[in-house]
C-alpha positions as CSV (number, residue, x, y, z in Angstrom):
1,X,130.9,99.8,152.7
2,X,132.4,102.0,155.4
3,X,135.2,104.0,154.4
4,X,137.7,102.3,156.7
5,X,136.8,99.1,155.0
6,X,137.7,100.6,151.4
7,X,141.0,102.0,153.4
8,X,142.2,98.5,154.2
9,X,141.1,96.3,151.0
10,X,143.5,99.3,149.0
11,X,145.9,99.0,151.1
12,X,145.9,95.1,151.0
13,X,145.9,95.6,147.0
14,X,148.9,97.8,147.0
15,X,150.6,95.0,149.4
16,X,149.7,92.2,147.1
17,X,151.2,94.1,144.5
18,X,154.5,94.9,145.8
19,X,154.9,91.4,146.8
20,X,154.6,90.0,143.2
21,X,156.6,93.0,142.0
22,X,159.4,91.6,144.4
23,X,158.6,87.7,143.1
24,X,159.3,89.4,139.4
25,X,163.1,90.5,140.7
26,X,163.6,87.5,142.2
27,X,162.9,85.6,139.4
28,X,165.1,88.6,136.8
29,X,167.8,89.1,138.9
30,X,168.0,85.6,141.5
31,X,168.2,87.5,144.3
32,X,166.7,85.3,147.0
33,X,166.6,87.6,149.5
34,X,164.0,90.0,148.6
35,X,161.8,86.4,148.7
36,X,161.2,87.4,152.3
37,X,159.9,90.8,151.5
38,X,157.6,89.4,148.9
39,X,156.4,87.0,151.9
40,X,155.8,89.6,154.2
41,X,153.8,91.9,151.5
42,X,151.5,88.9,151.2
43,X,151.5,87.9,154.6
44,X,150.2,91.5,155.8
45,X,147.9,91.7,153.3
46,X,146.0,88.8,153.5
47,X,145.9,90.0,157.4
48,X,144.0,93.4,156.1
49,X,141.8,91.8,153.9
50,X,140.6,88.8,156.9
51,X,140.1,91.7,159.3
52,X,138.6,94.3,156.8
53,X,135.9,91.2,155.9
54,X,135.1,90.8,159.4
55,X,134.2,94.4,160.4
56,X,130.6,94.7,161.4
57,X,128.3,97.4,160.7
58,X,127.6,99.7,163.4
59,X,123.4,99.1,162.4
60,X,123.6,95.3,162.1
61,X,123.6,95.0,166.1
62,X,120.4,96.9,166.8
63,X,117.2,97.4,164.6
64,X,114.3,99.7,166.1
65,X,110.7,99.8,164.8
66,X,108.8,102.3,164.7
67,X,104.6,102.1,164.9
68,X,102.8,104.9,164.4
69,X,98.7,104.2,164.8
70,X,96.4,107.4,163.0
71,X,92.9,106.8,164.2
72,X,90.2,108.4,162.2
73,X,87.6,110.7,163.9
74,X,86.9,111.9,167.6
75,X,89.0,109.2,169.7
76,X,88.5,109.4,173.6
77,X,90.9,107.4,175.6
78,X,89.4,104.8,178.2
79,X,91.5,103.3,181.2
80,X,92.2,99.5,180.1
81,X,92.0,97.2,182.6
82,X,93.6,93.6,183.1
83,X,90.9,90.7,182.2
84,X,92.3,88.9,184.9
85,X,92.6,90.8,188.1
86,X,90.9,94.4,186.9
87,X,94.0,96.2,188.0
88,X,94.4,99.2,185.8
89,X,97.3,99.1,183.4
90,X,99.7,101.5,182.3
91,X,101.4,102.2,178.9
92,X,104.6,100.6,179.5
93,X,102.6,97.1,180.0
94,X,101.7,97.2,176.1
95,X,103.9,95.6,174.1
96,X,104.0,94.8,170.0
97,X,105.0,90.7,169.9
98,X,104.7,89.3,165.9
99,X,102.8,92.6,165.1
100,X,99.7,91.9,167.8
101,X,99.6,94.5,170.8
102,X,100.3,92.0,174.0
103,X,99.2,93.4,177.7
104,X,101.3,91.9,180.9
105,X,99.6,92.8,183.9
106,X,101.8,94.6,186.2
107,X,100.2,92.9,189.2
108,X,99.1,89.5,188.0
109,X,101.6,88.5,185.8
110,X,98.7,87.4,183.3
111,X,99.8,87.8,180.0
112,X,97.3,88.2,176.7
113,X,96.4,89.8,173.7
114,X,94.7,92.9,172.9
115,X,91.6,92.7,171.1
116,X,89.5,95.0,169.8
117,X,85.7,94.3,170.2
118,X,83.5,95.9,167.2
119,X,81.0,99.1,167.9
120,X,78.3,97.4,166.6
């Protein structure tokens, strides 16, 4: 929990228990007119705790993954090049989709998957 969350559910404790502290004079001494202190304790705390609930995280709007490929052995780089149209394509075309690499031709449009053929 955030700390401004933990601020506002005290708070609304604190409230709450003022409030029945006034409902306990009322009720010892019959003074009716601390019942509209004891209403506004409650009111204003029940308004802390509804907004305190509904304070988001700052991490629950974006989530960023992270893949990090170690190849074993001497790796030389080749130019890929679209199935469709041979155009040459760039890194920014590659993109991970459901956890399979997936090439959009910058020229074509043509969209597909990366495969890797076997050196056999």
């Amino acid at each position: 929990m955030k700390a401004g969350k933990i601020i506002l559910f005290i708070l609304a404790a604190v409230l709450i228990f003022f409030g029945v502290i006034f409902l306990l004079s009322i009720s010892a001494n019959g003074d009716v007119s601390l019942l509209w202190y004891a209403i506004a304790f409650f009111v204003i705390a029940f308004l802390l705790i509804f907004f305190a609930a509904r304070m988001k995280k700052p991490s629950e709007d974006a989530t960023n993954v992270t893949l990090k490929i170690d190849l074993p052995g001497d790796v030389k780089m080749e130019s890929i090049k679209c199935k469709s149209c041979g155009a040459p394509l760039a890194e920014g075309d590659i993109k991970m989709v459901n956890g399979a690499p997936m090439v959009t031709c910058s020229s074509c449009g043509t969209s597909y998957q990366l495969t890797e053929e076997p050196k056999w």
